[in-house]
C-alpha positions as CSV (number, residue, x, y, z in Angstrom):
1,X,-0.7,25.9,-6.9
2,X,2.4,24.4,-6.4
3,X,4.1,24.4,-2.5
4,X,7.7,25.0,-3.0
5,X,8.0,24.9,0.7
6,X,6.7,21.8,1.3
7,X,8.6,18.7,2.0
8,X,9.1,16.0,-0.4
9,X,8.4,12.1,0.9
10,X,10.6,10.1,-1.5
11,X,11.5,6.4,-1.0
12,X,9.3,4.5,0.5
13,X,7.3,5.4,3.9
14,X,5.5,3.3,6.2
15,X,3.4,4.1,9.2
16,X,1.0,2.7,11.6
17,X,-2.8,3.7,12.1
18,X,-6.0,2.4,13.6
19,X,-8.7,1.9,11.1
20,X,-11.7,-0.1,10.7
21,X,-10.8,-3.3,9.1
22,X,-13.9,-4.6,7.5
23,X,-12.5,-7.8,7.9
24,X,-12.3,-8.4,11.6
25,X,-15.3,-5.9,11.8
26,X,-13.3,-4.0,14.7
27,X,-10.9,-0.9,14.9
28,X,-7.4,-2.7,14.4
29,X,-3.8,-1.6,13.7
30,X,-3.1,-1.0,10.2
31,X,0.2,-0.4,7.9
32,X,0.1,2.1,5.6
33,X,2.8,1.9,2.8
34,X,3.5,5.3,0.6
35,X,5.8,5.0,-2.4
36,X,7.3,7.9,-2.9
37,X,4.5,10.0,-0.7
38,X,2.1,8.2,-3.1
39,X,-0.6,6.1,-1.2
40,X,0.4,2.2,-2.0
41,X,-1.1,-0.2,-0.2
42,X,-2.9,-0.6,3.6
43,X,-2.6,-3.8,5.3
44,X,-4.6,-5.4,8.5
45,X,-2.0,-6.3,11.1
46,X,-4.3,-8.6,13.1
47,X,-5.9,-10.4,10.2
48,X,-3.0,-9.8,7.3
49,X,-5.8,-8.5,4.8
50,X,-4.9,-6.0,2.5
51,X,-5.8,-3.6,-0.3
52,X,-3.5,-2.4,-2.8
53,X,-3.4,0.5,-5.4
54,X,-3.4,-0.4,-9.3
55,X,0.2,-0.6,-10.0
56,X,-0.7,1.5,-13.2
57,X,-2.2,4.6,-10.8
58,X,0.3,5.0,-8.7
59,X,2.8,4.6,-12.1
60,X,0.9,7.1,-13.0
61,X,0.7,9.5,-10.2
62,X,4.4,9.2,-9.8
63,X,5.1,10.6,-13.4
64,X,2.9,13.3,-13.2
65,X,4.8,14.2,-9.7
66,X,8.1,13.9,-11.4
67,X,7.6,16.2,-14.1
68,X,6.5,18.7,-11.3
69,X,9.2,18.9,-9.5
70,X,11.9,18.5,-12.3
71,X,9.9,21.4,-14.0
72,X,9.8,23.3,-10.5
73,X,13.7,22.3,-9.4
74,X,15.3,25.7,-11.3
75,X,13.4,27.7,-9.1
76,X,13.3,25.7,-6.3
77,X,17.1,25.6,-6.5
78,X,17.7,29.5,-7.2
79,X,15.3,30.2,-3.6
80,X,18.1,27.9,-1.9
81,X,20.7,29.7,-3.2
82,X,19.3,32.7,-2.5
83,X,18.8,31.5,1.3
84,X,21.7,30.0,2.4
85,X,24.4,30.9,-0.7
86,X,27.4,29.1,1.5
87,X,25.5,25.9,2.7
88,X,24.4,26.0,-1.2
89,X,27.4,25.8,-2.7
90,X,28.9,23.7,-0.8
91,X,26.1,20.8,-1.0
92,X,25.7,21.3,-4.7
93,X,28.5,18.7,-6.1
94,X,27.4,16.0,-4.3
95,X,23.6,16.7,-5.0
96,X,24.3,16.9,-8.8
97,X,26.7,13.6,-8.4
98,X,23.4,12.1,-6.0
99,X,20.9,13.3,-7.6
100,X,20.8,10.7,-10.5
101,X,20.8,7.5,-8.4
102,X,18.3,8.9,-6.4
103,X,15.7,9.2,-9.1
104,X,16.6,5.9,-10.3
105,X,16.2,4.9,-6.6
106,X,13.0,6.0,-6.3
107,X,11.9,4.8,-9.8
108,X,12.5,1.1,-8.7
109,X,10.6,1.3,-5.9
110,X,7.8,2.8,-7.5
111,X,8.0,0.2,-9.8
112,X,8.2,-2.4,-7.5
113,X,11.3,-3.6,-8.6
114,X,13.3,-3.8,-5.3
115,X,13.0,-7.1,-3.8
116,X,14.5,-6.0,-0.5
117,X,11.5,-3.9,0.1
118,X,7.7,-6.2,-0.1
């Protein structure tokens, strides 16, 4: 079932945990990487190993996810309105103007075609 309420982690997101590293056969920091909230790649800090999804997966994953929510956005867009009507109409030029590079944005990365972002 499909969480309207739920945020949305677009772009690209990166955090820090401790895992096992099989590497240095101890609990070490690691760096996650999510492409748009899409598991990418975990990387070793101490040792620098890493292990990356199948560019084609994640490809994958990401158009399955974008036919979701530009399936879902007439609804999710009418519950808005119906929230906050001022605050919606005011934010709704800009978002239709934005809303275009944004995709595209996140398309790129997911791609992997941004070289200002490894």
């Amino acid at each position: 079932m499909l969480d309207l309420a739920a945020p949305r982690i677009t772009g690209l997101l990166r955090i820090n945990a401790a895992l096992e590293c099989p590497t240095c056969s101890s609990e070490t920091l690691h760096e996650i990487r999510y492409v748009a909230g899409l598991l990418n790649q975990i990387r070793c800090v101490r040792c620098g190993q890493h292990w990356q999804m199948a560019r084609h997966a994640v490809e994958e994953a990401y158009l399955r996810q974008l036919v979701t929510r530009v399936a879902s956005k007439p609804l999710r867009l009418g519950l808005e309105a119906g929230r906050h009507p001022i605050a919606f109409a005011f934010s709704l030029p800009r978002r239709v103007v934005t809303k275009p590079w944004r995709i595209a944005s996140e398309v790129v990365t997911v791609a992997g075609l941004d070289p200002s972002r490894p």
